[in-house]
DRENFI-996475 format. One record per atom (N, C-alpha, C): z, y, x. Coordinates in steps of 0.1 Angstrom, whole numbers, plus 5000, padded with zeros to 4 digits. Atoms other than C-alpha are relative to their C-alpha. Layout:
% DRENFI-996475
ZYX ...
***
This chain:
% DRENFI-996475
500049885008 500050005000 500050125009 500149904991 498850335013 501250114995 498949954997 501650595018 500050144992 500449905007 501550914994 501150085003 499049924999 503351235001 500850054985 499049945013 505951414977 499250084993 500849955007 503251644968 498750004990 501250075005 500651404961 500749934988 499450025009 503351214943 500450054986 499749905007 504351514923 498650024991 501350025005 500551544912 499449864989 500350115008 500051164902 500650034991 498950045012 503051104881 500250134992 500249885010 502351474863 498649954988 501450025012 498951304847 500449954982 499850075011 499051264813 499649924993 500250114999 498350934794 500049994982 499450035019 497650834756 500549855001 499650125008 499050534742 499750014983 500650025013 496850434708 499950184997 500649874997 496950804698 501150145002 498649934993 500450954715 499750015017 499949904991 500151164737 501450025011 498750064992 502351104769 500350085012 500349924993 502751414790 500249965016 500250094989 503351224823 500249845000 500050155001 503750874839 501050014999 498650094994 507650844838 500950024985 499750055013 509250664810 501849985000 498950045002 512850654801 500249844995 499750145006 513650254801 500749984987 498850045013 515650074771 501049975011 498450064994 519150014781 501050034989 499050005010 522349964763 500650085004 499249914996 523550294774 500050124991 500449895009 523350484745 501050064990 498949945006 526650554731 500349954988 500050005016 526450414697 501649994993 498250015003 529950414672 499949844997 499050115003 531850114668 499049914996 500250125012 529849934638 498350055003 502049994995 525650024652 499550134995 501349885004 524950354640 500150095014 500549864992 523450644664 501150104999 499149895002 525950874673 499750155008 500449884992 526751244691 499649945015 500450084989 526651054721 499249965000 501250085000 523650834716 499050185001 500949874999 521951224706 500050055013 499849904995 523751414733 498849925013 500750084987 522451114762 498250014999 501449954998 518851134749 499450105004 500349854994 518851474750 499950075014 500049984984 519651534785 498749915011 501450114996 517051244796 498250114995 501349895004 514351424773 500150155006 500349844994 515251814786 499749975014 500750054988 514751604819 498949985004 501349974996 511451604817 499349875002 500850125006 510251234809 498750024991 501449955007 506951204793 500349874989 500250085013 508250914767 501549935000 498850055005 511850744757 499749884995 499850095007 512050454751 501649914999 498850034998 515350344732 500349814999 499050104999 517150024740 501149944994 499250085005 519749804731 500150004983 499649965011 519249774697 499349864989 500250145007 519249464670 499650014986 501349975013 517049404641 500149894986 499950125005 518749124625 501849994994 498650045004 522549044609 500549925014 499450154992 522748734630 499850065017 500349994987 521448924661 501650095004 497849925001 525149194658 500449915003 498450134995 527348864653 499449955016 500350104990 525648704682 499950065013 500249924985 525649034709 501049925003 499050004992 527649004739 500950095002 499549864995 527849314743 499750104986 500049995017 528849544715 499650205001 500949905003 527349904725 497949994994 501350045004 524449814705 499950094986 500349945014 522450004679 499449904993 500350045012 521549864643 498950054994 500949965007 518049854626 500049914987 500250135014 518849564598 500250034992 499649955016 519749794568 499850155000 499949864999 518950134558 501350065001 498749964998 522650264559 499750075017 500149944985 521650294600 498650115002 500649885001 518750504593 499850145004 499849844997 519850874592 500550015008 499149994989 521750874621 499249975013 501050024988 518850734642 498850104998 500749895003 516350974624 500750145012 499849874998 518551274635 500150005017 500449984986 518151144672 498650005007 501249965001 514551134666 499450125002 500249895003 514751464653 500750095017 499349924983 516751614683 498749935013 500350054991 514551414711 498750084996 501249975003 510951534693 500550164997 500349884997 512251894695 500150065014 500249974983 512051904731 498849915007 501050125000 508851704730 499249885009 500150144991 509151414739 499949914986 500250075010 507751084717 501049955006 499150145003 510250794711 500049934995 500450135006 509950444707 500949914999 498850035000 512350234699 499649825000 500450145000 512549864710 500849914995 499750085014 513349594686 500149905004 499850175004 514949214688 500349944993 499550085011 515548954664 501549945005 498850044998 518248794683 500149985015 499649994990 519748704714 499649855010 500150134992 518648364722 501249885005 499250114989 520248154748 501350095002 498849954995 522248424760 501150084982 498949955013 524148474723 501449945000 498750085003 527248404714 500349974989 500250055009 527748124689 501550034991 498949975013 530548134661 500049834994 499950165003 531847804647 499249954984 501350035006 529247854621 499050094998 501449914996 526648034631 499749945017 500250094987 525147794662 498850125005 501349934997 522648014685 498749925000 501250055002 519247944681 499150045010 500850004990 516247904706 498449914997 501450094997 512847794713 500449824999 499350154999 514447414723 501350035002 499050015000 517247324727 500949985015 499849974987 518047434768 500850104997 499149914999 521047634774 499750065014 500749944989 520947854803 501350005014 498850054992 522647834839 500150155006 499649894993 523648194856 501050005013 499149944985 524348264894 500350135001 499749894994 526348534910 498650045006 501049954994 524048844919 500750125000 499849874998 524749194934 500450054984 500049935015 524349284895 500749934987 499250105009 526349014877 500949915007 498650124995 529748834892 500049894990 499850115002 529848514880 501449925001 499150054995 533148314878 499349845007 500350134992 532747994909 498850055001 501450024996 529348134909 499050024996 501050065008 527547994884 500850014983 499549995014 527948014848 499249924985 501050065006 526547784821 500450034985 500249925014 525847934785 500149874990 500250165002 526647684756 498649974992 501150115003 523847464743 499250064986 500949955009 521547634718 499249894986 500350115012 520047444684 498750095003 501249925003 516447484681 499450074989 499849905017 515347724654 498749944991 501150055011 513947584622 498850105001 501449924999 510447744610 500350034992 500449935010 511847894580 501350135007 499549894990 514548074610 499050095005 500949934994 511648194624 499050074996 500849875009 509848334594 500950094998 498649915001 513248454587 500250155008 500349934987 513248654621 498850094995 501249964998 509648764614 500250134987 499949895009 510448934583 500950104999 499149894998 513349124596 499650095010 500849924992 511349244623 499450094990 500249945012 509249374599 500450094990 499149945005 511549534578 500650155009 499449954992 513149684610 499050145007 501449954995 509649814622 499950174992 499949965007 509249954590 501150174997 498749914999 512950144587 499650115012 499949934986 512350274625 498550154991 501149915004 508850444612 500850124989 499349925016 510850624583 500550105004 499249924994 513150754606 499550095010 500449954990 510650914626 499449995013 500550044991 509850724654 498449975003 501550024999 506450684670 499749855006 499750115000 507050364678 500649884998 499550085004 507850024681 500149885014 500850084988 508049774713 501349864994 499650134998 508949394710 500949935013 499250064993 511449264730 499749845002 500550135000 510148904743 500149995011 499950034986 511448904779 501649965005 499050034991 514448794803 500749874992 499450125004 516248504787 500450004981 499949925015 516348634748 499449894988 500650065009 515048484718 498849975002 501149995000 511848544713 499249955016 500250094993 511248454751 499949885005 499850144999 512148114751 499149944993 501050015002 509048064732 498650025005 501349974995 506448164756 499749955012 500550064989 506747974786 500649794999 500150135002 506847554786 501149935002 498650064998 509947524803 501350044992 499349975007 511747684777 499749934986 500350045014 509847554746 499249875001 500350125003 509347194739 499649934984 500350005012 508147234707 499149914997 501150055004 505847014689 499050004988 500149955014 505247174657 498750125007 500549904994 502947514657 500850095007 499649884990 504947724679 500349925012 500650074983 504447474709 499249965005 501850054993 502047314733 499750155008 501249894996 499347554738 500450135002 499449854999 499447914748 500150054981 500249925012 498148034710 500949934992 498750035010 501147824698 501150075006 499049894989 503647954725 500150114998 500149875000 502348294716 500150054991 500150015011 502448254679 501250104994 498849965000 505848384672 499850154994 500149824990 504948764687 498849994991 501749995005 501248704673 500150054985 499949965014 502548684636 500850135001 499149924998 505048924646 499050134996 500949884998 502749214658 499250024988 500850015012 500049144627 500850044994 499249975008 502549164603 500350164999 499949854996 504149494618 498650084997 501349945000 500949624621 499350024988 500250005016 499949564584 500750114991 498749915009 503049754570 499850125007 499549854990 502850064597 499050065001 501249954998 499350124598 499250045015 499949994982 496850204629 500650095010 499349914987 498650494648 501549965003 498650034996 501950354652 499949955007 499950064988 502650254685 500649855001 499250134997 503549884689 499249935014 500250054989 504449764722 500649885005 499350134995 505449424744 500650025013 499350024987 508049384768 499349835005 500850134995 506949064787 500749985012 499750004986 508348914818 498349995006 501450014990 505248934848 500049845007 499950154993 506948634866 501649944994 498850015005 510248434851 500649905017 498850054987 511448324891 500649975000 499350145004 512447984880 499149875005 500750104993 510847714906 499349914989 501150105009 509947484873 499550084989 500549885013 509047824851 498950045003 501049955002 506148024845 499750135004 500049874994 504548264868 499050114993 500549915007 502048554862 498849954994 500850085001 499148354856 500649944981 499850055014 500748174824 500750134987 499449885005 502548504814 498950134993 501049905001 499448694813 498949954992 501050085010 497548414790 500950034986 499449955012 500348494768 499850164995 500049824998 499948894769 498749994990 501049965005 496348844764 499849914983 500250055011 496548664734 501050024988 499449895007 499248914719 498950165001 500349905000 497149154727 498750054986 501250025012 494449034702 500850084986 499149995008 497149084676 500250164996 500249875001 496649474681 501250045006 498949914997 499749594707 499050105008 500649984994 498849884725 500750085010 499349994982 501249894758 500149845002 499250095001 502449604777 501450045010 498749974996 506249664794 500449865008 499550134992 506649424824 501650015003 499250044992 509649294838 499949905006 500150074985 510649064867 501549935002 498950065001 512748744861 500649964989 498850015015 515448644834 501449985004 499249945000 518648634831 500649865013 500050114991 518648284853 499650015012 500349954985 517248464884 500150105003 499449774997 519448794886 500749965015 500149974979 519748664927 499150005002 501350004992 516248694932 499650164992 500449875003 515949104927 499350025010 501149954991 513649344939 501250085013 499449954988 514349504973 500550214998 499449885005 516049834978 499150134994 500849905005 512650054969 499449974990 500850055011 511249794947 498550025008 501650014999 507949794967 499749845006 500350085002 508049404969 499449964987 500850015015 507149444931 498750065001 501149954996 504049594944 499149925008 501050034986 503049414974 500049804993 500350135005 503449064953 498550044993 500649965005 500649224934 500149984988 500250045011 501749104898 499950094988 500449935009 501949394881 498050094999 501649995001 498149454893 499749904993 500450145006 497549104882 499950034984 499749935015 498449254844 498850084995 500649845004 497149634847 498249935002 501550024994 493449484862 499249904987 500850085009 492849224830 500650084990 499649965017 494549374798 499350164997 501049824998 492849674783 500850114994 499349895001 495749844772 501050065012 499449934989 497850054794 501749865005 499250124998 500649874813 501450105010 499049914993 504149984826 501149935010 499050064990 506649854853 501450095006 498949914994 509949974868 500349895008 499550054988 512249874895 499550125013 500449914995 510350174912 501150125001 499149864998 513450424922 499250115010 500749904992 511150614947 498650084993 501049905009 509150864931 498349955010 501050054992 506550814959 499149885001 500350144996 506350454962 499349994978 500550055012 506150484920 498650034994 501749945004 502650724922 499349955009 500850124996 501250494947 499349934992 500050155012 501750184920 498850064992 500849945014 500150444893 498450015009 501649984991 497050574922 499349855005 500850154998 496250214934 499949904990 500950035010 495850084901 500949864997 499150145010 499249804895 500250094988 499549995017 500450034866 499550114996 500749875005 499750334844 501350064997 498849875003 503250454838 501349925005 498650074993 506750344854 501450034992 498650015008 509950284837 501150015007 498649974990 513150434849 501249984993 498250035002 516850294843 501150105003 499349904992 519150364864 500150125010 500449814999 517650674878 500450074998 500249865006 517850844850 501850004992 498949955001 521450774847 500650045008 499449904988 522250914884 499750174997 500249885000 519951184876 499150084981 500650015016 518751274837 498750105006 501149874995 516451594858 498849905008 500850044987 514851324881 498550034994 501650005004 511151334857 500150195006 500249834999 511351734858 500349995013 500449974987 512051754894 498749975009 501550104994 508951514902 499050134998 501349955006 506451734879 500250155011 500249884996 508252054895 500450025014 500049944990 507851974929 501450025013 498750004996 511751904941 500449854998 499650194997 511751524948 500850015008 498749984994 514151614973 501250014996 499349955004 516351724954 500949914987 499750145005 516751384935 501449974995 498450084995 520051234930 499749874999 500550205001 518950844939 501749984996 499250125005 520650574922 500949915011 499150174988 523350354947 499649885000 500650195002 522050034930 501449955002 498950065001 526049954933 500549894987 500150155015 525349784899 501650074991 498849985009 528649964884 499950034984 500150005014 527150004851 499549914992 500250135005 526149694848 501649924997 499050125002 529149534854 500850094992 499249945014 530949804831 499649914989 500450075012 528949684805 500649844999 499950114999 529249334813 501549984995 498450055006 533249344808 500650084990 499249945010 533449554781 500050144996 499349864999 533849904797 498850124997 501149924999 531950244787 499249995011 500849974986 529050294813 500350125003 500049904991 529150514838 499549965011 500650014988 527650594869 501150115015 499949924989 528750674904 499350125005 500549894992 526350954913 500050104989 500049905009 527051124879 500950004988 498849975004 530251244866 499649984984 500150015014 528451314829 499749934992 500150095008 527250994821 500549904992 499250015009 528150864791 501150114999 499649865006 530051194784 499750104994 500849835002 527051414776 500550094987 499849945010 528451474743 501150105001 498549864999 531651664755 499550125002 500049884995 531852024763 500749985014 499549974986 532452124798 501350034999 498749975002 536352144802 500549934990 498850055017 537151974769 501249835004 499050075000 539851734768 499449824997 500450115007 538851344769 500849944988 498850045009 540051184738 501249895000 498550094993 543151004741 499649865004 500550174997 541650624742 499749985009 500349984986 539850744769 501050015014 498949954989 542650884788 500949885001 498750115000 544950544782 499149945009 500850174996 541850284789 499850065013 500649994989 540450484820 500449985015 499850044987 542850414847 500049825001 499850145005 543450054834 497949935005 501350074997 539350034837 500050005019 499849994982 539350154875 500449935006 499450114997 542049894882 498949875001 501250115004 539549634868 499450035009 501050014990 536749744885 500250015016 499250034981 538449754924 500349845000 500150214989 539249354919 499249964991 501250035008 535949294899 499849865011 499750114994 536049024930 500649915003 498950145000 538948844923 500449924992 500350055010 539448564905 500350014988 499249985011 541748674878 499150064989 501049945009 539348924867 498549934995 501350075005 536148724872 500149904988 499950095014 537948454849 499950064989 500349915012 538048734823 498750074998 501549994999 534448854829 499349864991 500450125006 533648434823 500450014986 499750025014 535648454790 499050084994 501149915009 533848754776 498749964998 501450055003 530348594785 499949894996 499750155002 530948234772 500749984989 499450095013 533448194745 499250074988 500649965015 532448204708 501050124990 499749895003 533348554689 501749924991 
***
């Protein structure tokens, strides 16, 4: 990969980009993540507004929001409980009015949608999780997930009937639907890392013998009816997009080659982005390096961008530089930023205006991961206001805050030892 200055940099990732007929004032995309503040019981709150807002006055050219469930059974079955709600109107107006707040600082927003949790759910002593087959999943320790002994094995999944899975298809639908109402200019499918809907699209997860296995156009059925359907009820300008793994970096799993037979045969189906990632939740020790330009120099997000004919996006790119390369040599057309844009919510506006220096990089210390992971608000090391944007400067945190927050800090200092890791294992493992 040839070497691009900050200036040239600043130039690429300023180009602007349609998606179907949205309008995308640069390449750099606010990722999904479950960092969005929601209250207690799934609706959008000041928080969930206050954090978009700051991201959009940042100067991204598109949002897309995260953590959010589309199903009854997907709620009972999180792990993790900052999650937003699309399964009933009741959640609605509260996501509308962060619509409305994000699109007056113009920026679109898309909001990505799952049925459920898959493998990694947590079951209830009646309510069993459901999956492609019936393969539970095994999790190593990684920089970005402790593991207790190491390893961690998820319990044993039921495979999901086919009237589960129309079931799913119609709440999608539904959910699609609701999001449109509320304003959104989109829609993206969630079908990657170890999840539901993933466990259907590669061989070693789905041992199916009915229509939704075998073959790719059975494997890919699922998402195929999915998208159709959506697409029926939303009409053609609504954006519907696919998250996808590129490679699931599992020795007996399915690399880009089988991943990209699936793409192209969702694609038929009318989406028009695809949203790569890299891996599942089974190979969170085999990450990208500390610039992410092994996600480049494998070539797999070229492998994608070079056959599909809609536009295509990747992250893991923290270097502004290294990420308008990717865009100028032709792996992606737009790059998705995480944890970036919780070190720095300014990082897109500094790019467009010329002050990449001026950055605040991400540590990659993984602390808001493993917040999440045990429980605790996110937050970041390199920025005091995350998850707080909703306060006023000087104001008083609210008392819950003030009890739990030294008690969290405690936690996180022996996040290495075993006491705590055994309580990390409980949280990911037992049934609600």
């Amino acid at each position: 990969m040839h070497k691009v200055s900050a200036e040239q940099a600043s130039d690429i990732l300023s180009r602007p980009i349609r998606i179907n007929g949205l309008t995308i004032r640069n390449r750099m995309v606010l990722g999904p993540m479950a960092a969005n503040g929601p209250t207690a019981d799934g609706h959008a709150s000041d928080q969930t507004i206050a954090f978009l807002e700051e991201r959009a006055r940042g100067g991204v050219g598109l949002i897309i929001l995260g953590g959010m469930v589309s199903t009854q059974r997907g709620w009972d079955e999180s792990r993790f409980r900052p999650v937003l709600r699309t399964d009933r109107d009741e959640f609605i107006p509260a996501l509308a009015k962060a619509v409305t707040a994000v699109h007056a600082l113009g920026v679109p927003i898309i909001a990505e949608i799952a049925p459920g949790f898959g493998r990694m759910g947590v079951p209830s002593a009646d309510r069993p999780i459901i999956s492609a087959s019936p393969l539970n999943l095994v999790m190593k320790s990684s920089p970005m997930m402790l593991v207790p002994g190491g390893e961690m094995t998820t319990p044993m999944p039921r495979e999901a009937t086919v009237a589960e899975i129309k079931g799913y298809e119609t709440e999608m639908v539904a959910s699609a639907v609701r999001l449109k109402t509320a304003g959104f200019d989109g829609i993206e499918i969630a079908a990657m890392m170890s999840y539901f809907l993933a466990s259907f699209l590669s061989p070693r997860t789905n041992w199916r013998t009915d229509d939704y296995g075998g073959s790719v156009e059975n494997r890919a059925r699922i998402v195929v009816d999915m998208v159709r359907a959506i697409r029926e009820q939303v009409g053609p300008d609504f954006v519907i997009g696919l998250r996808i793994a590129a490679n699931d970096y599992m020795p007996d799993g399915q690399g880009p080659e089988g991943f990209l037979d699936i793409a192209l045969e969702i694609e038929k189906a009318g989406i028009d982005y695809v949203a790569l990632v890299y891996g599942c939740y089974e190979a969170l020790d085999v990450t990208p390096d500390a610039d992410g330009a092994n996600l480049i120099e494998n070539g797999e997000a070229r492998y994608f961008r070079e056959r599909l004919s809609v536009p295509v996006m990747m992250g893991g790119l923290h270097d502004p530089t290294l990420a308008a390369a990717a865009v100028e040599e032709g792996h992606t057309d737009l790059v998705m930023l995480a944890r970036p844009l919780l070190a720095d919510p300014g990082y897109a506006g500094k790019v467009t205006g010329r002050r990449i220096e001026d950055i605040v990089r991400c540590d990659r210390n993984g602390t808001c991961i493993k917040r999440l992971a045990t429980g605790m608000p996110i937050r970041c090391t390199r920025n005091d206001r995350m998850g707080r944007e909703s306060r006023k400067p000087g104001a008083i945190p609210p008392i819950d805050r003030i009890l739990k927050a030294p008690i969290e800090e405690i936690a996180l200092k022996a996040l290495g030892s075993k006491t705590l890791m055994n309580v990390a294992g409980k949280f990911m493992t037992t049934p609600d």
